[in-house]
C-alpha positions in Angstrom: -91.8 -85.4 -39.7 -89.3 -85.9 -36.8 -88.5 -89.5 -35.9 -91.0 -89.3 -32.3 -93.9 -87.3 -34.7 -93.7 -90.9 -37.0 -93.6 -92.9 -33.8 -96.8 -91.1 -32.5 -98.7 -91.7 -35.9 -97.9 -95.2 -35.6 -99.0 -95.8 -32.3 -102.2 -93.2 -32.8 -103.3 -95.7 -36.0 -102.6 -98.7 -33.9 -104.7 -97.5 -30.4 -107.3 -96.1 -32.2 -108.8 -98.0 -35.2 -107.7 -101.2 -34.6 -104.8 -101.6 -36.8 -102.2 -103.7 -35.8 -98.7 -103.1 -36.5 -98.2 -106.0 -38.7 -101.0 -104.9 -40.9 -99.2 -101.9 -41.1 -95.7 -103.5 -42.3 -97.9 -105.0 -44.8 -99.4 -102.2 -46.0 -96.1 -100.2 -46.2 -94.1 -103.4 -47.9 -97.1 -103.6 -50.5 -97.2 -100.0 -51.1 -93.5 -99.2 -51.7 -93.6 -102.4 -53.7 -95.9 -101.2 -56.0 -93.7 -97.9 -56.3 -90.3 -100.1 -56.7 -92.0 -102.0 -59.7 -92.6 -98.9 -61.8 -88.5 -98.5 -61.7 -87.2 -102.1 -62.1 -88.3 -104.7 -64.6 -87.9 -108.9 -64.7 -85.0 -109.6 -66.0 -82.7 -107.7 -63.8 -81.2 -109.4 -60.2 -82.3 -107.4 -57.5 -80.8 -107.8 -54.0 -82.7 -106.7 -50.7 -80.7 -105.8 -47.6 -82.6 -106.3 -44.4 -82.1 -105.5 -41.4 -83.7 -105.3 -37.6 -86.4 -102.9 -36.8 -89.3 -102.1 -38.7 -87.6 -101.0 -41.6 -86.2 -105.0 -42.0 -89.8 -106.0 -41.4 -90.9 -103.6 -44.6 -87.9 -105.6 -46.5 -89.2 -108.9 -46.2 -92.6 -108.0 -47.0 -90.9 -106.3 -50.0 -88.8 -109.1 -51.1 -91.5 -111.2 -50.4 -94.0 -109.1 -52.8 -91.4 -108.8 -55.6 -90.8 -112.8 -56.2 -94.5 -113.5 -55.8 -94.6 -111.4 -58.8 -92.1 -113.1 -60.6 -88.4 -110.5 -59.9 -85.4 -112.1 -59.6 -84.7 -111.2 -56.0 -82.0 -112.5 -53.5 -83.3 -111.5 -49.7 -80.1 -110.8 -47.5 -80.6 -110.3 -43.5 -77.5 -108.4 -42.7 -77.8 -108.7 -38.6 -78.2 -111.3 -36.0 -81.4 -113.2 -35.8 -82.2 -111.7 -32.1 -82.1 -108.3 -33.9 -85.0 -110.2 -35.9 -88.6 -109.3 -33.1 -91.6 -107.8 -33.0 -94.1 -107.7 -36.0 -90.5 -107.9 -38.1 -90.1 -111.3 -37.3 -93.9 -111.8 -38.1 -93.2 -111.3 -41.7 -89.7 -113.1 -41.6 -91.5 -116.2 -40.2 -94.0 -115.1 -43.1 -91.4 -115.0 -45.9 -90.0 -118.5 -45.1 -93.1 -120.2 -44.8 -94.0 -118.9 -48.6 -91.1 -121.3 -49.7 -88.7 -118.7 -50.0 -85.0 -118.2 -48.7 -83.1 -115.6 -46.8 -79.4 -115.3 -46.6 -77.3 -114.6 -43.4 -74.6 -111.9 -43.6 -71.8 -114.0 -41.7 -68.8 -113.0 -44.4 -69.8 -109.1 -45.6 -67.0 -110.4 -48.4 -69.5 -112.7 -49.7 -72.2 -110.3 -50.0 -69.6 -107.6 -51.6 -69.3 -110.3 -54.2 -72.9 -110.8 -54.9 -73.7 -107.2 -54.7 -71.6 -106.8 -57.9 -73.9 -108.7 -59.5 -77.0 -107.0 -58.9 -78.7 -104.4 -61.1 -80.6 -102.8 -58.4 -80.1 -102.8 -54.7 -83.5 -102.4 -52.3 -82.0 -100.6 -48.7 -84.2 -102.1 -46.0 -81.6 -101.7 -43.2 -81.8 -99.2 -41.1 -84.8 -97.1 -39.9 -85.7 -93.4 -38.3 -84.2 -93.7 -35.3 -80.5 -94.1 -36.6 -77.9 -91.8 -34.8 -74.6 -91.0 -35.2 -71.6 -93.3 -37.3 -72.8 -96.1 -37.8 -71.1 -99.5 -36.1 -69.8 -102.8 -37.8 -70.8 -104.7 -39.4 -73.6 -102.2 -40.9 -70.9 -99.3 -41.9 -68.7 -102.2 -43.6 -72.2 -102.8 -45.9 -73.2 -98.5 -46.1 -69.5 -98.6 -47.8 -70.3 -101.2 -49.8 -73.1 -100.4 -51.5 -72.3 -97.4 -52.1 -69.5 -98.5 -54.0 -72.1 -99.9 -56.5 -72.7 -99.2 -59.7 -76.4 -101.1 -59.1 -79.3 -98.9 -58.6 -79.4 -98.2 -55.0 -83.3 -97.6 -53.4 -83.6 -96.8 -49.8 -87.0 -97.2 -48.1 -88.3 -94.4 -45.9 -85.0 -92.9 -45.4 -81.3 -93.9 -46.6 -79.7 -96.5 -44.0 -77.7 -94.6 -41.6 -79.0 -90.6 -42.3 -80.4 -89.1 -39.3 -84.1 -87.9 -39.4 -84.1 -85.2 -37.9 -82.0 -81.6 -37.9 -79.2 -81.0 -36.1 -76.8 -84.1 -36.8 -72.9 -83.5 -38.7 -71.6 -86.4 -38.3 -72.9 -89.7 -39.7 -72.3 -92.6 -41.9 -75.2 -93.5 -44.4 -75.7 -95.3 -47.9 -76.1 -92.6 -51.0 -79.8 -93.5 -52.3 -80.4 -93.2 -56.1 -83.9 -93.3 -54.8 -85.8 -93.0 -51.5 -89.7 -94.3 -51.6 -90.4 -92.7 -48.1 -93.2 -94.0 -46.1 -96.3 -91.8 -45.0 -94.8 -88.6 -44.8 -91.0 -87.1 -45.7 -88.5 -86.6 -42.7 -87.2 -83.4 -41.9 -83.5 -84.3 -42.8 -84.9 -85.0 -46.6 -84.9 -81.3 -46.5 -81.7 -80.2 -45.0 -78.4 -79.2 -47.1 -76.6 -81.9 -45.4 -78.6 -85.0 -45.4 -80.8 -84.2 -48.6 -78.4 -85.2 -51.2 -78.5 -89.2 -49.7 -82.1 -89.3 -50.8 -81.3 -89.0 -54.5 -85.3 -88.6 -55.9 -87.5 -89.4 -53.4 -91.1 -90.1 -53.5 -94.5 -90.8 -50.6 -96.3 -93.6 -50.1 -99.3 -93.9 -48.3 -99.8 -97.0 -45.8 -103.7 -96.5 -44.8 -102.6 -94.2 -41.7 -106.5 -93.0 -40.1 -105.2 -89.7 -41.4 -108.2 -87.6 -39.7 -106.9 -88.8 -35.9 -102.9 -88.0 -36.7 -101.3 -85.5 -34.1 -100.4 -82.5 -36.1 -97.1 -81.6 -36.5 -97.6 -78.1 -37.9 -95.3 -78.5 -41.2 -96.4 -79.2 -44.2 -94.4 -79.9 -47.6 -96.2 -76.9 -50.1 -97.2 -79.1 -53.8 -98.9 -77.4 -56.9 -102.1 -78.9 -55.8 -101.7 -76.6 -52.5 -100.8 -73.9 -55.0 -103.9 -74.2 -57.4 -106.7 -73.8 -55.0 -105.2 -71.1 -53.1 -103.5 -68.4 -56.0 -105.5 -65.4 -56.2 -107.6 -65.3 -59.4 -109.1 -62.1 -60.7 -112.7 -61.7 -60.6 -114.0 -59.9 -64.4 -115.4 -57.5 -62.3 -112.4 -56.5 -60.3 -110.4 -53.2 -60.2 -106.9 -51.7 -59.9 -107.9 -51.0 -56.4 -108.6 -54.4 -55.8 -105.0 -55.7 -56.5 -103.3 -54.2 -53.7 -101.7 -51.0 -53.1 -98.1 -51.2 -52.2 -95.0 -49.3 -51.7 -91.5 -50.3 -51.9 -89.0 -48.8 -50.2 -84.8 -49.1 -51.1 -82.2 -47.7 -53.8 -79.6 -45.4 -53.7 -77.9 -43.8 -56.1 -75.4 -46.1 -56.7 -77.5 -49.1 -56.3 -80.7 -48.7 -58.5 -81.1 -52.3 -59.9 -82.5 -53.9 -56.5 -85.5 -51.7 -56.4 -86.3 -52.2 -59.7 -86.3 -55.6 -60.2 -88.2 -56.1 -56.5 -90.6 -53.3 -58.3 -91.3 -54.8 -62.1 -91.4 -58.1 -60.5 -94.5 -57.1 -58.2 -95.8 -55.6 -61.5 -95.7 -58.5 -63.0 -97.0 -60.4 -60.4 -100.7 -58.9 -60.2 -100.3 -55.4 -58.0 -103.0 -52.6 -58.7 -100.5 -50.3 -57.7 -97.0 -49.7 -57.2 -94.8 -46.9 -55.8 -91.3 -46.2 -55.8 -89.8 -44.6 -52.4 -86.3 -43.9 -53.4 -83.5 -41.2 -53.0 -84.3 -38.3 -55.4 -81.3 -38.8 -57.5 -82.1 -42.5 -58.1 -85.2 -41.9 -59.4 -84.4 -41.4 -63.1 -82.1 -44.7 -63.4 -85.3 -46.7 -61.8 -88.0 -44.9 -63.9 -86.6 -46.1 -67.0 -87.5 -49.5 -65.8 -90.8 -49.4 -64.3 -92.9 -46.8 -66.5 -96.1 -48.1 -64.7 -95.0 -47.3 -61.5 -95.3 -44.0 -59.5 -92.6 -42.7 -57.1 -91.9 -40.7 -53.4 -88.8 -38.8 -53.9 -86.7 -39.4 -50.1 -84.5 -37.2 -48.8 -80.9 -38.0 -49.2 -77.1 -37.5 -48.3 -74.9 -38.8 -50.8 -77.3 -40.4 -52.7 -78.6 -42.4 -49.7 -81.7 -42.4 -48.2 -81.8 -40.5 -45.2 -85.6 -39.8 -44.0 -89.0 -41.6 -45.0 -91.0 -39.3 -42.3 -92.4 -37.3 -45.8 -94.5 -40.4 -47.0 -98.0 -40.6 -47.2 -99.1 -43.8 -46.3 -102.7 -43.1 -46.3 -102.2 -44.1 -50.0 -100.7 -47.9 -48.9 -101.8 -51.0 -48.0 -98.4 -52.4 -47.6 -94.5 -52.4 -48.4 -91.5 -53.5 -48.5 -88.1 -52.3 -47.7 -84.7 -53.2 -48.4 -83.2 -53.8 -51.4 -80.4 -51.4 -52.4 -81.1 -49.1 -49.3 -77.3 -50.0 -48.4 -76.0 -50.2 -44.4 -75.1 -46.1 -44.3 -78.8 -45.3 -43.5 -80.8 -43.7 -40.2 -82.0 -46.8 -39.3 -83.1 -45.8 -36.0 -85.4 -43.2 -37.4 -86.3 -45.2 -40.9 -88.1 -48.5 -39.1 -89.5 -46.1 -36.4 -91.4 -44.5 -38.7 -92.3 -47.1 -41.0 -93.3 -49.7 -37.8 -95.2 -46.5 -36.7 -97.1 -45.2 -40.0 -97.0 -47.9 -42.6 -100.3 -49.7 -42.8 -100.9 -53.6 -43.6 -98.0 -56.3 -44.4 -94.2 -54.9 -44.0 -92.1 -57.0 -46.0 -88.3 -56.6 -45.0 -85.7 -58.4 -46.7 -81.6 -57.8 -48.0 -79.8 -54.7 -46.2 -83.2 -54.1 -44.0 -82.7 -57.1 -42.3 -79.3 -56.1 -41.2 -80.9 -52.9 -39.5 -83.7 -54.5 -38.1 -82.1 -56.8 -35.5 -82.4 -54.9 -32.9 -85.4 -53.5 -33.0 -88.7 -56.5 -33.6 -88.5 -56.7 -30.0 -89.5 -53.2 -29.7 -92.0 -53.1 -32.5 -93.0 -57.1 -31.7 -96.9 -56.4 -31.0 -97.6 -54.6 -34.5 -101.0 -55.5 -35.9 -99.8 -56.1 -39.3 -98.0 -58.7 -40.2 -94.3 -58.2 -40.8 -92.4 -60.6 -42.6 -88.8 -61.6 -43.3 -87.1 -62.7 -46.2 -83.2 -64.4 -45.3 -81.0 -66.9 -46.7 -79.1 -68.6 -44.4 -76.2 -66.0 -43.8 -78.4 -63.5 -42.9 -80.9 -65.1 -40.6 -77.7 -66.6 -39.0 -76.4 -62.5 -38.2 -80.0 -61.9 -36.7 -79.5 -64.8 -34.4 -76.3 -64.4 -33.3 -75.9 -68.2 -34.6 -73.1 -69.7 -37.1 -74.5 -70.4 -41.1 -73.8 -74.0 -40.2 -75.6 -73.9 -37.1 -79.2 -72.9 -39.3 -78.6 -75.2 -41.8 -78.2 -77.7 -39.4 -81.6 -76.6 -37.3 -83.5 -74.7 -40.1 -86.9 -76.0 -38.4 -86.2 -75.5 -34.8 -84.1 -71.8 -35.2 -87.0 -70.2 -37.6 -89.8 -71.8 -35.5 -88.5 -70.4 -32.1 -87.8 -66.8 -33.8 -90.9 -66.5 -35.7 -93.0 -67.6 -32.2 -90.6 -64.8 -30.5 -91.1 -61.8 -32.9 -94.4 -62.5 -33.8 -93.3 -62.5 -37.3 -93.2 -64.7 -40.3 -90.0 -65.7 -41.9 -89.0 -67.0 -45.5 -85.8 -68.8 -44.8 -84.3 -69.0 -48.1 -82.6 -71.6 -50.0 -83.1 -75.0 -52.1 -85.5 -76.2 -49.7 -87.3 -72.8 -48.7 -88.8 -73.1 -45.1 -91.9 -70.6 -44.2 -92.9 -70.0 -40.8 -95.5 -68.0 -39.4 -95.6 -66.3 -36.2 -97.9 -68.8 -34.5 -94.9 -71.7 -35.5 -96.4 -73.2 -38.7 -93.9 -74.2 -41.0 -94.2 -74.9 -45.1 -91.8 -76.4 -47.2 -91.3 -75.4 -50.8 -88.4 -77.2 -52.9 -89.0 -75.2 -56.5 -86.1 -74.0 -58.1 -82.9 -74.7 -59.0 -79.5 -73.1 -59.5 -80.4 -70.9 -61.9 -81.5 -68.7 -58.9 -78.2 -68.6 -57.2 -77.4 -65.5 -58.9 -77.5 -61.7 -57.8 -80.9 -59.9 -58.1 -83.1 -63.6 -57.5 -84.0 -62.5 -54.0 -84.8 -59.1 -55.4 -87.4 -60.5 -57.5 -88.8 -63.1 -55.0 -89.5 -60.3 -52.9 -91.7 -58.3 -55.6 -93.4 -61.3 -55.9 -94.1 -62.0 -52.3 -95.3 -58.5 -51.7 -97.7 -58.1 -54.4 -99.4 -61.7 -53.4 -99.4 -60.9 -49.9 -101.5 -57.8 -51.2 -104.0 -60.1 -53.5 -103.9 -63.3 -50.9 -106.7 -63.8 -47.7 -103.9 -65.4 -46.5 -100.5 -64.1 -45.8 -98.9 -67.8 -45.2 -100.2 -69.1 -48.6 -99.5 -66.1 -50.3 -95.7 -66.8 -48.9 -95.7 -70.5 -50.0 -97.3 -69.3 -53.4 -94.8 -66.8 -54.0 -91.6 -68.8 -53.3 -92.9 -72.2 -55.4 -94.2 -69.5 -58.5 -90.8 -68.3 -58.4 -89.6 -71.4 -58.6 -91.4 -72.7 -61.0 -90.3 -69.5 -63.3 -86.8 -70.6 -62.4 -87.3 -73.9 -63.8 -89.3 -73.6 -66.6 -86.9 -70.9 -68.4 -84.3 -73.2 -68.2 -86.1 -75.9 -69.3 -86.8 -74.3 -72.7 -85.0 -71.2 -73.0 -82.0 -70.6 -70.7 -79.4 -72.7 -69.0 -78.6 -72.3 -64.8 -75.6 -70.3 -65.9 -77.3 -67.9 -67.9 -79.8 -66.9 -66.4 -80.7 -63.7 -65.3 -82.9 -61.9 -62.5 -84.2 -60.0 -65.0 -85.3 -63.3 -67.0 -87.1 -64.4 -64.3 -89.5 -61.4 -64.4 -90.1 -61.5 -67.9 -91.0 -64.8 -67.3 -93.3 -64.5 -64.7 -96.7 -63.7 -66.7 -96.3 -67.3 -68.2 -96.4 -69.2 -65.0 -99.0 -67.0 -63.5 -101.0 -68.3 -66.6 -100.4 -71.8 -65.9 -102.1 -71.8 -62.6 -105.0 -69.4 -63.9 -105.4 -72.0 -66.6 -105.0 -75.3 -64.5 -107.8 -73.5 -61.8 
C-alpha cells in the first residue's frame, strides 16, 4: 500500500459500515498487542514511545493493553500535548482515566537514561505520512534508540521511513521488528527502506475488507501458491505439459542454455527443445539427454538465423541466455515476434536486443514476458539502477501498461507486473541466488509453468517463490549461501515441487 491507498481504506471502513475511527485505534492497539505479547514476557521493562497522529493513538492503546495484562511498561509521549487530537487523544484521555501515567519528553537526556534500562522498546512515533529528515526533537530520539541494545518494535512502519518509493534521504529508527497494520507499505519492499523493518509481520484490524478500493498489488504467500500450482491429472499426457522451445547458446557459452533447459525439465514440461548454434550442440547434449534440439545457423559459433525453425511444433519459448550481443537481432526477434506461437519469454542478452523493438511488435496476441534485474530493466528505460530501485512499482507498472507486456523485475523482493498494471510481490530467496546461472534457472522454471498454468501471472509469481523456496531449503539442510550452485538449485527442484503437490 502507498500512504493515500491506507488513507482511503480508513476512511472507506469509516463512511461505510459505521466504524468510527477510535474503534479502529482500538482494534489496531489490541491486535498488534496481542502480536507484541508473543515476543516479550513479564518480567522485562518495556518502554513505549508515543507520539502525535494515529500511530501515538495505537501506542496508548498499546501501552494501555500491555499493563492491564500485567507488563512492566513505562508510556512516554515524546511531543507537545497539541500534537495530542483527534481519536489519539480519545485514547490518551482513555489511558489516564484507567489510573495509569504518561511521561512528557521535556529533557530527551532523561529518556536516554531510562531507555538504557529497558529490555524492549515499542516505536509508536511516527506514522505513514512521514517525509524527509526528520526534525528535533524526534531525530534526537530516532538516534537514540537506535543506539539501544533493547529490542526495538516499530508499529506499522519504523518512525521516520518513508512509505512509499522514491525517497533517498531520510532519518528513521532501525526496527528489530515491525508488526505492520492491515496491509505492508510499499517501502517494506524496497532495497533502501527494507532493512529498517527488521522481521515484519500483518495484523488485521476488522477493515470491511469486501468494500476496500483495490490497489492492484498484492504480496504473493504459499497459500496463493498452493491453490494455484499446476497438478497433474493421472490421466494426463506429455502433450499436456507444454511444448516449448528455448532459444540461446553459442559456442563459447553453452552453460546458460542448459541450465534454463534442465531446469524447465525439471519443472514439469512435456517437451523441450534446444535451438542452438550447431557447434554448441554437443557441449549442451551432454546435459539434457531428454531434450531434442534445432541446429541454427552460425558465424563463429554465434547464432546468426532462426528463420529455419518449425514452430508448428511450439507452444512457446524463450530466448536469451548465452545468445551473446554479436547476433542479427534485427532479423532474430522479427522472426520469432512473427512465427513463434504462445508465451515468448525473453530474458539475459535478449533483453539487451529487444529495446527497441516491443513498440513495434507491442500488439502480439501472445503474451511476452520479461525477465530483468535491476541493471537491465534500468538500460531498457534509459533510467539510472538507483533510479528503479528507488521506484520499482511506479517504473515496471508504467512499462508493462506501455508494452503490453509482463515483467519479472528481479531481485530480493521480486516485483511482477502484468501488462494490464497488476503487480505481485514475492520475497523467497536469499543470497544463495546471487550467483551466476540463478537467473538461468529461474527462467526454465518460469517457462515451463507458464506452459502448464491457466494463468500466465500466477504461473510468474509461482515460478519466482518455487525458486525461491529451492534456494532456501538447500541451504537450510544441505548447502551454505556461498556454496551454492545454479546447478544445485535444479537438482533440487523435484523436492519442492513435491512439497506443494503434497500440501494440495
Amino acid at each position: 500500500m502507498t500512504a493515500q491507498e491506507m488513507y482511503e481504506w480508513d476512511q472507506t471502513a469509516i463512511q461505510t459500515t459505521g466504524l468510527s475511527g477510535t474503534m479502529l485505534m482500538e482494534n489496531a492497539g489490541r491486535s498488534v498487542s496481542a502480536e507484541v505479547e508473543k515476543k516479550i514476557n513479564r518480567q522485562q521493562n518495556v518502554i513505549v514511545l508515543i507520539g502525535g497522529g494515529n500511530n501515538g493513538g495505537d501506542g496508548y492503546v498499546i501501552a494501555r493493553t500491555l499493563l492491564n495484562h500485567g507488563y512492566r511498561v513505562e508510556a512516554w509521549q515524546v511531543v507537545p500535548d497539541e500534537k495530542i487530537h483527534g481519536d489519539a487523544l480519545t485514547h490518551k484521555e482513555i489511558f489516564l482515566r484507567s489510573g495509569y501515567v504518561v511521561t512528557h519528553t521535556k529533557d530527551v537526556s532523561v529518556l536516554g537514561k531510562d531507555m538504557q534500562q529497558a529490555d524492549v522498546i515499542i516505536d509508536c512515533m511516527l506514522g505513514i505520512g512521514v517525509k524527509g529528515k526528520l526534525r528535533s526533537p524526534i531525530r534526537e530520539v530516532v538516534e537514540l534508540v537506535n543506539e539501544q541494545n533493547a529490542y526495538t518494535i516499530s508499529i506499522d512502519i519504523p518512525s521516520g521511513v518513508p512509505a512509499d518509493e522514491g525517497f533517498d534521504e531520510f532519518d528513521a529508527v532501525k526496527a528489530d521488528e515491525t508488526v505492520v497494520i492491515a496491509a505492508p507499505k510499499m517501502s517494506a519492499f524496497l532495497e533502501s527502506t527494507s532493512c529498517y523493518y527488521g522481521k515484519w509481520t500483518v495484523v488485521e484490524i476488522g477493515l470491511p475488507v469486501k468494500l476496500l478500493p483495490n490497489p492492484r498489488r498484492q504480496f504473493w504467500t504459499k497459500r496463493d501458491a498452493f491453490t494455484t500450482v499446476p497438478i497433474r491429472s493421472k490421466h494426463s499426457h506429455k502433450g499436456s505439459h507444454g511444448k516449448g522451445l528455448v532459444i540461446g547458446g553459442s559456442y563459447h557459452m553453452p552453460g546458460s542454455i542448459a541450465m534454463t533447459g534442465r531446469a524447465a525439465l525439471r519443472s514439469g514440461i512435456g517437451l523441450l527443445s534446444i535451438a542452438t548454434p550447431t557447434t554448441a550442440i554437443p557441449s549442451v547434449a551432454s546435459f539434457l539427454r531428454e531434450a531434442t534440439f534445432e541446429p541454427l545457423p552460425e558465424e563463429q559459433g554465434v547464432m546468426m538465423d532462426i528463420s529455419g525453425v518449425d514452430w508448428s511444433k511450439y507452444n512457446g519459448a524463450a530466448i536469451g541466455m548465452g545468445m551473446g550481443r554479436e547476433v542479427n537481432a534485427s532479423l532474430i526477434f522479427q522472426t520469432l515476434f512473427q512465427h513463434a506461437k504462445g508465451p515468448i519469454l525473453i530474458d539475459a542478452d535478449a533483453l539487451y536486443h529487444v529495446k527497441d523493438k516491443l513498440m513495434k511488435y507491442a500488439d502480439r496476441p501472445d503474451p511476452v514476458i520479461l525477465t530483468p534485474h535491476p541493471g537491465e530493466f534500468a538500460h531498457l528505460i534509459d533510467r539510472s539502477i538507483p533510479e528503479v530501485m528507488q521506484s520499482p512499482f511506479t517504473l515496471t507498472r508504467g512499462f508493462a501498461e506501455k508494452y503490453g507486456v509482463y515483467v519479472v523485475l528481479k531481485g530480493p523482493a521480486t516485483i511482477i507486473t502484468s501488462p494490464q498494471g497488476d503487480q505481485r510481490v514475492e520475497l523467497s530467496g536469499n543470497a544463495g541466488l546471487a550467483k551466476g546461472g540463478s537467473g538461468d534457472v529461474l527462467s526454465g522454471v518460469l517457462l515451463a509453468l507458464t506452459l502448464q498454468s491457466k494463468s500466465v501471472f500466477d504461473a510468474l509469481a509461482n515460478g519466482c517463490m518455487i525458486h525461491g523456496l529451492t534456494a532456501e531449503r538447500l541451504t537450510e539442510n544441505h548447502h551454505s549461501t556461498t556454496g551454492l550452485l545454479a546447478s544445485d538449485l535444479i537438482e533440487g527442484l523435484s523436492e519442492t515441487f513435491r512439497t506443494f503437490s503434497v500440501s494440495t
